[in-house]
N, C-alpha and C positions, 0 to 999 in steps of 0.2 A: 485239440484232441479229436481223433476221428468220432461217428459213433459206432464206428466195432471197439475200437477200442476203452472206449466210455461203454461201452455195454460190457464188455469183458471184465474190466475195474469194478463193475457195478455187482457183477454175478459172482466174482473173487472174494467180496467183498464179505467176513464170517457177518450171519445176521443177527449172533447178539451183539456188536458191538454197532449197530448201522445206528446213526444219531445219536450216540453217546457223547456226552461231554467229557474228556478225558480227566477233566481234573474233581470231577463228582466221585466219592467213595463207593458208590454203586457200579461205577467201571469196574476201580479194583478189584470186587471180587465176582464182579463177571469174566475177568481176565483171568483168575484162580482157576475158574472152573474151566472154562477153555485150556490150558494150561493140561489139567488133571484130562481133560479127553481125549484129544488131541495125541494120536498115539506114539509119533515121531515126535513133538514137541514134551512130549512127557518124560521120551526117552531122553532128551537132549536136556533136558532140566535133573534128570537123575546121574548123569555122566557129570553136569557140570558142579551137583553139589557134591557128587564123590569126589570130587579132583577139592572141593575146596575144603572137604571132610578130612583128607589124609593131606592136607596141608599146615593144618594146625598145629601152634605148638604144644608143649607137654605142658600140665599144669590145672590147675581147676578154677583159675579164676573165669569169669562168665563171658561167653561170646557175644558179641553185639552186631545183630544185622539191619541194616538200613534200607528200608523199602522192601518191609516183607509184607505188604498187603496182597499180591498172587503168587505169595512165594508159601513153599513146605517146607523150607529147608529144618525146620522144628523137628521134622519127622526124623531128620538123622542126624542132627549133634544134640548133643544134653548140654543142659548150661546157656541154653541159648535166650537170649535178650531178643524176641523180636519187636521191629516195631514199623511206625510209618508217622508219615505227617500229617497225617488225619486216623479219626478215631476210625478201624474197620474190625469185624468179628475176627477172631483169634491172633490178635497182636497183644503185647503185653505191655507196648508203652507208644504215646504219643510223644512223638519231640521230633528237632529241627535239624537235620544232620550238621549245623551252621554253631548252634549250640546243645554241646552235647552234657546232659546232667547228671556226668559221673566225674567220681573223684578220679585224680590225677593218680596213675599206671594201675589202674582199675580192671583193668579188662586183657585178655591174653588175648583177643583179636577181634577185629571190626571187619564183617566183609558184607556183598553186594553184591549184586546179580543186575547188570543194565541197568545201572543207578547213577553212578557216577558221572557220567555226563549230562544227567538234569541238574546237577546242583549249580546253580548259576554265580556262588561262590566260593570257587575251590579253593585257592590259597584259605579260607577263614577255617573251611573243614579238614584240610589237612594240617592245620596247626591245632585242630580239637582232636584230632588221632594220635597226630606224634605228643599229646598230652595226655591221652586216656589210658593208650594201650601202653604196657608193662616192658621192660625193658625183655627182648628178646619176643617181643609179643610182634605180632601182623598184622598190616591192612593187606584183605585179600579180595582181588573183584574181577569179574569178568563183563568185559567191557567191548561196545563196538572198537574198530581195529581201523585204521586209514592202508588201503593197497591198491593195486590198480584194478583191481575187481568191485572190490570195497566201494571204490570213491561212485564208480558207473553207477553202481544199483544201488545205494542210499543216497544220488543228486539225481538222479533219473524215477525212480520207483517208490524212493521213503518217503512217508509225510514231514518225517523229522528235520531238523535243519542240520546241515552235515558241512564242516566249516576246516577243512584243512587248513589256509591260510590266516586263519584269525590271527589278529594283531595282539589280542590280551586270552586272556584265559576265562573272563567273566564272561556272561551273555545277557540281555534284559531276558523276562520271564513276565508273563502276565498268568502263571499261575503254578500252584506245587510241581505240577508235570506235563504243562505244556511247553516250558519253556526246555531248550536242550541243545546243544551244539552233539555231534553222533562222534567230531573229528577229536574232542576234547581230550579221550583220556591221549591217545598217540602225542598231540601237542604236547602235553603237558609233561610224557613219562620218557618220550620217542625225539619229539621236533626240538623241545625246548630243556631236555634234559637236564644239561649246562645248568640253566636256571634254577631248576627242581634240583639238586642236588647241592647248589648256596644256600635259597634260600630253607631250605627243610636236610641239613648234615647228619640231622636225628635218623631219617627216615632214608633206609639204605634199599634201592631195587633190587632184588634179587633175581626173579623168576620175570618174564615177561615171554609166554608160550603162546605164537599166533596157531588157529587153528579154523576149522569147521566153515570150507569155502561154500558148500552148498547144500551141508543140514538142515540149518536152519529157514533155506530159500525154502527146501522140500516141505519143510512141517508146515509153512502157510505162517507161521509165528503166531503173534496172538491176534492181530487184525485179519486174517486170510482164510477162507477156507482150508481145511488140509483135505488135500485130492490125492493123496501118495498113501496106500494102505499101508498102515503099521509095521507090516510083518519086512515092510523093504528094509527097516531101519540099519540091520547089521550091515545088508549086500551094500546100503548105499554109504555103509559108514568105510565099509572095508576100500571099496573105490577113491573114495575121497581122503583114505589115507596113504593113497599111492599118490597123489597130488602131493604131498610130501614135500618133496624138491621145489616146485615152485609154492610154497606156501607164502613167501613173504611177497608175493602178487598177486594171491587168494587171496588168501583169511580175510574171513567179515571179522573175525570174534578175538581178544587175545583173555589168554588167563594170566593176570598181573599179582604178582607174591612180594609187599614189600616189607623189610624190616626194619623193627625199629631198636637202633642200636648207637648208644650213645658214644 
């Protein structure tokens, strides 16, 4: 790495997060609060829990979200179960998405927001969904997306590890949220379909919406500075939904809708 370029990474670099340990609970909700500033990235967090708000089905059994330690999504559905894997202020339950401690069709939906590919056991967690959530009930998430844009800038630019080709679905993990494959949910919903559809018959894909080639690049996300004032957010959304037609060689992001129907 040159040093402009190391001084450029360095200067990108947002400074509440610079020496953070990502798997400390005092991340989480410094990534909250970034999140809530951050005026593109706030916007993109309000669009994505509208889409997962008027996803929902009818009914009033409780929503359950996973990995809401920088998340608000509390702020727009009632009924909601938040929680994370560590104890942080305004969660309402500590647990394991691996084992999940509600009774069986319990819940009319389970969703996530850039979660799903930390879990370094997803067959164990999608067989605690397609048993938690209620018949005609949802797992709903949005998730990194595998394209040809995708693939360049999270194996050239993410910290994250980004694995199109993996051979299994698991990944090691040396800790709640360091560990992560970015290629997982695609593999799992996209690549290996086939496979996801034997072994889980319960749990039927519905919706799979790739989207938002360079939103999210703009807001800086939660590691980055954001250098793009707020007020772009429409003009740069409206552009990038002319992108349209090439979206499945865009999209960083998809919005994934599955059902569970026996």
């Amino acid at each position: 790495m040159s040093k402009t370029t190391n001084w450029l990474k360095l200067w990108l670099e947002h400074p509440l997060t610079k020496g953070l340990d990502i798997n400390d609970p005092r991340t989480t909700l410094i990534r909250r609060r970034i999140v809530r500033e951050k005026p593109i990235l706030n916007e993109i967090y309000l669009e994505w829990y509208q889409s997962i708000n008027q996803s929902l089905p009818n009914g009033n059994d409780p929503v359950l979200e996973i990995g809401s330690g920088a998340s608000f999504l509390c702020d727009y559905i009632t009924n909601l179960i938040s929680s994370d894997i560590f104890l942080v202020d305004g969660i309402n339950a500590v647990l394991d998405g691996h084992y999940l401690p509600f009774k069986n069709e319990s819940l009319k939906a389970i969703v996530m927001t850039d979660v799903f590919h930390h879990l370094p056991n997803p067959r164990r967690f999608l067989q605690e969904a397609a048993r938690c959530i209620c018949q005609d009930g949802s797992l709903i998430m949005i998730e990194p997306w595998v394209t040809s844009w995708s693939t360049f800038i999270n194996t050239k630019f993410h910290h994250e590890p980004f694995h199109p080709k993996a051979k299994g679905w698991e990944f090691p993990t040396s800790g709640p949220l360091s560990g992560a494959n970015g290629a997982l949910p695609w593999v799992i919903f996209h690549r290996d379909r086939m496979s996801f559809d034997q072994e889980f018959p319960q749990l039927r894909i519905e919706t799979i919406k790739l989207m938002m080639p360079f939103m999210y690049l703009a807001s800086g996300g939660i590691s980055t500075r954001g250098i793009i004032p707020g007020y772009f957010y429409q003009p740069l959304r409206s552009i990038e939904k002319l992108l349209s037609p090439y979206i499945d060689k865009t999209a960083m992001f998809a919005f994934i809708l599955i059902r569970r129907s026996d």
